[in-house]
N, C-alpha and C positions, 0 to 999 in steps of 0.2 A: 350511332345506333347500329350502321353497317357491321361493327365485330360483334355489336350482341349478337345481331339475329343470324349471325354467321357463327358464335360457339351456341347459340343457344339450339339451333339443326342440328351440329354436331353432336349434341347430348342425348337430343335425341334419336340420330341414329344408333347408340351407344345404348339407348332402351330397347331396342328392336330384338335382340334375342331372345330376350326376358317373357318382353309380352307377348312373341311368338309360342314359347316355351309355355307360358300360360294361358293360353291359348288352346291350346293343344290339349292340354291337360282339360278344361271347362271342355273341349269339343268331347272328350273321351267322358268325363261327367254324363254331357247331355244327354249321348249314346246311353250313355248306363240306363238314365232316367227312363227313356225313350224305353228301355226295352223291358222297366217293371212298371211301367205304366199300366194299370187297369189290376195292377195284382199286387197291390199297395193300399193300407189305408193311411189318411192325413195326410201332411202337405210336404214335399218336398220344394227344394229352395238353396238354388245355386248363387243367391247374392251371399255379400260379404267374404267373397275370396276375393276381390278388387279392390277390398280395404289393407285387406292387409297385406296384397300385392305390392302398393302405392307406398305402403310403409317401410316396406324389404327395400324398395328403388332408393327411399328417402336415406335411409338406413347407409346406401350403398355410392351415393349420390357424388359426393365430398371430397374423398381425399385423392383419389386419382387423377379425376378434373381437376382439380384446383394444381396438384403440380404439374398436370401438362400444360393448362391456363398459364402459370409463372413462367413455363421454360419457354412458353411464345412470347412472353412482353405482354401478356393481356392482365390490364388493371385488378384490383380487386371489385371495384365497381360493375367492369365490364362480367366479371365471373359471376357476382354475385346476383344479377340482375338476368343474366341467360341463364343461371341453374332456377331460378325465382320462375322463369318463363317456360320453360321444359317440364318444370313439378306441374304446374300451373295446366300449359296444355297437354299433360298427357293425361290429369285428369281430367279435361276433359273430352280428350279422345275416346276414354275406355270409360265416362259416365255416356257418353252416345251409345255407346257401344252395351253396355250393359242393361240400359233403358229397351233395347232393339231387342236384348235375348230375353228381358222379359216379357214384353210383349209377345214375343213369338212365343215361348215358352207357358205364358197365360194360358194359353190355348189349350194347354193338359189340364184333365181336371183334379191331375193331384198335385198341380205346381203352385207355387202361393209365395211371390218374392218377398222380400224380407222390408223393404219397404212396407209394399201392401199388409203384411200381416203386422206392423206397427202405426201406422196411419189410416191405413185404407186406400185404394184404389183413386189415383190424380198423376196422370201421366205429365201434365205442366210441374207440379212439385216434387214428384220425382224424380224427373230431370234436373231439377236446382238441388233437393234434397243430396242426390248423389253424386252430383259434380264439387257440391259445397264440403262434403265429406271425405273424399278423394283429397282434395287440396289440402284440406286439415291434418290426413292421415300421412303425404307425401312430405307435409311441412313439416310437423311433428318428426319422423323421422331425420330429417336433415338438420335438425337443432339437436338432435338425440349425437349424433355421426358426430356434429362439432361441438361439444362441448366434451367426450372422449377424446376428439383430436387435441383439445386445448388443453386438457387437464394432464398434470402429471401422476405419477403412479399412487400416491397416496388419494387425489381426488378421482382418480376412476374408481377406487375402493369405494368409497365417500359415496358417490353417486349411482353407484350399483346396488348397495347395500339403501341407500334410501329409500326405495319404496317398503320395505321390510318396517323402517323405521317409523314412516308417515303411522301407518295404523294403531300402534299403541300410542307414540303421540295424539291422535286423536282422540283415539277412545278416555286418555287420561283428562283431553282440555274438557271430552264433554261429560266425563264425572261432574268437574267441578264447576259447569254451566249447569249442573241440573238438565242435563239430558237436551237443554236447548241447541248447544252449535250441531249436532246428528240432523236436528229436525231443520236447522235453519239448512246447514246445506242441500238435504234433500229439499225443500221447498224451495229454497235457487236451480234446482238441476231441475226438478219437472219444470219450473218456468222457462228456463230456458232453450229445453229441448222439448216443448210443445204441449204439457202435460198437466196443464194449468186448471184448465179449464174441461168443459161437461166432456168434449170429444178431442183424441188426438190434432195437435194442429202444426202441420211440419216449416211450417215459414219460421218461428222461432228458431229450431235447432238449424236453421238454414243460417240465419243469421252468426247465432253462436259459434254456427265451425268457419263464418268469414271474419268475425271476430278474433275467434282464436288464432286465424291464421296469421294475420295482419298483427298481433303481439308477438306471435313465433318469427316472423319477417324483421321485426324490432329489433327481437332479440340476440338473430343471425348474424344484422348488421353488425352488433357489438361485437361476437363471436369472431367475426373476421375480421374486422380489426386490428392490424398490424400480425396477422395469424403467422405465424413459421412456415415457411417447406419443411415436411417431414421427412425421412424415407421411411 
């Protein structure tokens, strides 16, 4: 476990520009807010730039690491296991972190985080809300990275062009359900992300994105897999 926790630091000093960089950027936001505060109506809301921060890193995670990883002798085990730990806790460095700027930022009465304006107000679910969706969004990404690195030039077409495809696939299976598979996935998706019942409730979709993650983790295993060095 000594090489894990020794490339899995490394990875993350390797994030530290980024989220300085992003950083920077939210502090120059809050400034902004801060200074049309009271000459604004409705709600402004600096969450969800940490989702898709987490995603850019997931995105960017993969192929660099992994050949410096090889040209030290470190396992794919060993790699795979310290990138898993890095996605892991730097969500939830910047879910603390994000939790801290809403609260402070509460405090305006035109600020309304993105959480609260889909739940409501629970600083304990918030915390798991956002930490649980960070991990999903960093995971995601890193199966996104490796399955481009795995794939040859005909299957990055394949793969890029598929989301394009999914929706008239769909929309033809649910012609021929009679409109049922639309309805069934939406009544899977409000259940699972909290929306079941009389009032929003965020412990489902908590679950769902540690669900999701824990089948992305699956499915990374395979990905790497006797994976190639590339250049």
């Amino acid at each position: 476990m000594a090489r894990v926790w020794s490339f899995t630091k490394y990875q993350l000093r390797d994030y530290r520009t980024a989220v300085l960089v992003f950083y920077l950027v939210l502090a120059a936001m809050i400034a902004l807010t801060l200074g049309i505060s009271g000459r604004m109506e409705g709600h402004a809301s600096l969450s969800g730039g940490s989702f898709i921060f987490v995603f850019v890193i997931g995105l960017n995670c993969f192929k660099t690491s992994f050949r410096f990883a090889q040209a030290n002798n470190l396992s794919r085990r060993v790699f795979y296991l310290a990138t898993l730990l890095s996605l892991v806790g730097l969500a939830v460095i910047m879910g603390a972190v994000d939790v801290i700027l809403d609260a402070v930022m509460d405090r305006l009465p035109i600020y309304l985080g993105l959480f609260d304006q889909i739940y409501g107000k629970s600083a304990v679910a918030k915390g798991l809300w956002t930490t649980a969706s960070l991990i999903f969004a960093s995971s995601l990404g890193w199966m996104i990275t490796m399955i481009y690195y795995r794939s040859n030039t005909v299957w990055k077409v394949i793969v890029s062009l598929s989301p394009a495809v999914v929706v008239p696939v769909l929309s033809i299976f649910n012609r021929l359900t009679g409109g049922r598979l639309i309805h069934s996935l939406l009544s899977f998706l409000k259940w699972a992300f909290g929306f079941a019942g009389e009032t929003p409730n965020p412990y489902p979709a908590v679950l769902t994105f540690l669900v999701g993650s824990a089948l992305i983790w699956a499915v990374n295993v395979a990905l790497l897999y006797r994976a190639p060095v590339k250049e």
